[in-house]
N, C-alpha and C positions, 0 to 999 in steps of 0.2 A: 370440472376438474382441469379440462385443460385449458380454458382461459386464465384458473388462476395461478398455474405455471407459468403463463406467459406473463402474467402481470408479475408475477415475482423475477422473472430474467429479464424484462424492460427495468423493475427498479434494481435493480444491482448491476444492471447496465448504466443507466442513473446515476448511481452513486460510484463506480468506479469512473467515469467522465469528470465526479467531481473532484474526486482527488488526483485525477490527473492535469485540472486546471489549479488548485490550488499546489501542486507539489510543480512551480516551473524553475525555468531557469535554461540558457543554454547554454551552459557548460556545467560540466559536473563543479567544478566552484563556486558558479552562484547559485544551481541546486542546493548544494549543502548548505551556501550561504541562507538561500529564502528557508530552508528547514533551522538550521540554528537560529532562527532570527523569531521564530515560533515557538520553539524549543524552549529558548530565552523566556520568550512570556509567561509561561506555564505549561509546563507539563502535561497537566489532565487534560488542556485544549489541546497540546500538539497530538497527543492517543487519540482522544473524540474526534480528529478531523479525520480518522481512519473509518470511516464509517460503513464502510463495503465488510472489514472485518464484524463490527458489532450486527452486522445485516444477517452475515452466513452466521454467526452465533443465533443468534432469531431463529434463523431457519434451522438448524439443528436442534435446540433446545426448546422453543415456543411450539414451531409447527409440527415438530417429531421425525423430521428428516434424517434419515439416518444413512445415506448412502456416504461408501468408502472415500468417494471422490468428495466431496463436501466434508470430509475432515481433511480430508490433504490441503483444501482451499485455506480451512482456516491454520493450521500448521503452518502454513507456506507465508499466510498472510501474518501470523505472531511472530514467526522467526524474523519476517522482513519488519514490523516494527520495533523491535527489539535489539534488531540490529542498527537502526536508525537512533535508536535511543542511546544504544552502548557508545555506536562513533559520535556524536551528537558533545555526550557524555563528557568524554575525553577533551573533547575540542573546547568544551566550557571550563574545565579544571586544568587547561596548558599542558594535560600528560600526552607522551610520545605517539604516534599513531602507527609506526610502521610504515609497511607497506601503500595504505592508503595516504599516505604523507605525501608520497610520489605522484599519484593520481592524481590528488590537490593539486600539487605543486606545477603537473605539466601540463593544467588544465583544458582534458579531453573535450571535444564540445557534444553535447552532447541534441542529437534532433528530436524532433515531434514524432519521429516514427521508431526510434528508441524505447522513449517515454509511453508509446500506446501499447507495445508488446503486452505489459500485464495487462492490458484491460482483453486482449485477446487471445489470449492464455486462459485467465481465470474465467471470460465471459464462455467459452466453448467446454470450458470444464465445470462450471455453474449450470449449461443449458443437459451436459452432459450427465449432471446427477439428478437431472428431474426426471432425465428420461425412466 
């Protein structure tokens, strides 16, 4: 039992590495940019490259996981695609952005130790609901 916790927090360890290599950019402009440029392609592929989210779905639903903390991962992990999709969105169809117009516009840069927070968030809160 407990190796195969361990195997499921190496691969969701795994696969939040991969969407941290696939989601780059150092500045939040050409982050967005390399995400709109996905986005562009299709849709269904820019959701499927979230793959850490369809993982913790797995594990809630397939393997019968039910701890509190492993709904908040995927909550946390839907709100943040959703949100990617909304601003995404916008930026495809020329309408106004607001505030995040600003952030484009002054473009933050953004580093590698920025960009790894989630995987060490969600990977301490993923080892935390196996416990």
């Amino acid at each position: 039992m407990l190796y195969e916790m361990e195997s499921l927090f190496i691969i969701f360890i795994c696969l939040e590495l991969f969407e941290f290599f696939w989601q780059k950019g150092d500045s939040i402009r050409e982050f967005v940019q390399n995400l709109f440029s996905i986005y562009d392609t299709s849709l269904i592929f820019f959701i499927s490259l979230h793959v850490s989210f369809f993982f913790v779905l797995f594990c809630i639903f397939a393997l019968n996981m039910t701890s509190g903390i492993l709904f908040f991962i995927a909550f946390f992990k839907f709100a943040d695609i959703s949100t990617k999709i909304y601003i995404l969105h916008k930026i495809q169809n020329a309408q106004p952005l607001g505030e995040i117009e600003f952030i484009l516009k002054t473009n933050y840069p953004l580093s590698n130790t920025i960009k790894l927070i989630p995987l060490f968030i969600y990977g301490i809160s993923f080892y935390t609901s196996l416990i």
